[in-house]
C-alpha positions in Angstrom: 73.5 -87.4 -21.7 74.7 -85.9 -25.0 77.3 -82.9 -24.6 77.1 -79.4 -24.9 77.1 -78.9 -28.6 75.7 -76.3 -31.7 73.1 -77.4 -34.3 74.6 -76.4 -37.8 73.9 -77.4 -41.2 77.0 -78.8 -43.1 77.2 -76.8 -46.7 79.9 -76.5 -49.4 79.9 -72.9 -50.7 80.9 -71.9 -53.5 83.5 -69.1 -52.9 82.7 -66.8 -55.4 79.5 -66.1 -53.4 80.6 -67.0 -49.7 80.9 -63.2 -48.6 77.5 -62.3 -49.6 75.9 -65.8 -48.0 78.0 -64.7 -44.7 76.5 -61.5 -44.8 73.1 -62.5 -45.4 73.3 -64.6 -42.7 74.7 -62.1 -40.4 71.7 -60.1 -40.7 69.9 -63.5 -39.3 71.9 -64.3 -36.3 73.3 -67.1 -38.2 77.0 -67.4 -37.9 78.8 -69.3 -40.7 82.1 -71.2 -39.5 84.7 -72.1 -42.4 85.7 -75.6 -41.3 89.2 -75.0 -42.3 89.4 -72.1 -39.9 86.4 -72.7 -36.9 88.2 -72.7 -33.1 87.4 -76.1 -32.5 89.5 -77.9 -35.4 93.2 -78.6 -34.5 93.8 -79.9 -38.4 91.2 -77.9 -40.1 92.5 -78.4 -43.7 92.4 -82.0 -43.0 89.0 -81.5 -41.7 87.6 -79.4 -44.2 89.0 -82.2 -47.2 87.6 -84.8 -45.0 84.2 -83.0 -44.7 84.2 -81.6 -48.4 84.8 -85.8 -49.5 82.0 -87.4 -47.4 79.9 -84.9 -48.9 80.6 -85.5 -52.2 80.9 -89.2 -51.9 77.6 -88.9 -50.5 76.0 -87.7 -54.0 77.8 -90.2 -56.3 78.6 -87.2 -58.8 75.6 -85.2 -58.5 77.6 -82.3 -56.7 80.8 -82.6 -58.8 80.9 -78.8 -59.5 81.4 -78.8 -56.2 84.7 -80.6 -55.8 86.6 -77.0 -54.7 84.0 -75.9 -53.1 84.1 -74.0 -49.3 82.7 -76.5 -46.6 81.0 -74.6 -43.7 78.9 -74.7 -40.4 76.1 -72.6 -40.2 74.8 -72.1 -36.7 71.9 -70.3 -35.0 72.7 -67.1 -33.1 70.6 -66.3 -29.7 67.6 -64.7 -31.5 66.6 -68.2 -32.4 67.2 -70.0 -29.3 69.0 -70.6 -26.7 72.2 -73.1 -25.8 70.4 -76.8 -25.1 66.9 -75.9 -26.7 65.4 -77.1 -29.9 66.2 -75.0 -33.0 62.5 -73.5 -33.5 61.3 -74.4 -37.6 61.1 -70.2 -38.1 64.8 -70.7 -37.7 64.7 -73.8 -39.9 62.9 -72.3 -42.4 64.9 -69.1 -42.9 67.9 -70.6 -43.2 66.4 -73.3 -46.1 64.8 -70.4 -47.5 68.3 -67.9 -47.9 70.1 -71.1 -48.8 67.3 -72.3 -51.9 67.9 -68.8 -53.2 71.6 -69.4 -53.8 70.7 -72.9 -55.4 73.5 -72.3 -58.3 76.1 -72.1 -55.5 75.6 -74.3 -52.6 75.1 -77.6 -51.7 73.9 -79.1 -48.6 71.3 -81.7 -47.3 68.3 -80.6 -45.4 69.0 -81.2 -41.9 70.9 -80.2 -39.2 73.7 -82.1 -37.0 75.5 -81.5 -34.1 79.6 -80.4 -33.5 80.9 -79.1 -30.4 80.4 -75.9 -29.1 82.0 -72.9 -30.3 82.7 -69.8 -28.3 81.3 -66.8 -29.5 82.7 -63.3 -28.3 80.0 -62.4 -26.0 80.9 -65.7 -24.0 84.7 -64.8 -23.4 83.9 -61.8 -21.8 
């Protein structure tokens, strides 16, 4: 059985434009994790480098204007589902959609993959 874990979509952000994405996605229940700084890393500079490289490795130079770009996790807040059950495609959708209309300053691939789960303030309580 496959652990407890959040469905996110790996993007490099540019970081002229990350605080407006992060608000954006706010306003969707969509919390955006910098690698570098997300409560589950222990190194998260080495992380976010590692991250950043296999993404850019990935594209054989296609996303070299990306090279000091921001690596993040996006995530799905309650209003899209809840912890264990499938990401619903309205979810899916919206986030592709908000993410196509900053197509100058991101660069991701269309999927989602898994990283452990992170605790969110309404849990610690």
């Amino acid at each position: 059985m496959r652990r407890p874990h959040e469905n996110v979509a790996t993007v490099l952000v540019d970081p002229r434009v990350l605080g407006d994405i992060e608000i954006e996605l706010m306003s969707l229940d969509m919390p955006l994790w910098r690698v570098c700084a997300a409560p589950i890393v222990k190194d998260g500079q080495r992380l976010a480098f590692q991250v950043r490289h296999r993404l850019l490795m990935s594209k054989r130079g296609e996303w070299d204007c990306a090279k000091e770009w921001v690596p993040v996790w996006i995530g799905f807040g309650s209003t899209w589902a809840f912890p264990g059950e499938a990401i619903p495609w309205p979810a899916h959708k919206a986030l592709w959609t908000l993410l196509e209309g900053y197509a100058d300053h991101v660069r991701y691939n269309k999927r989602l993959g898994g990283i452990p789960r992170i605790p969110r303030l309404r849990e610690a309580c």
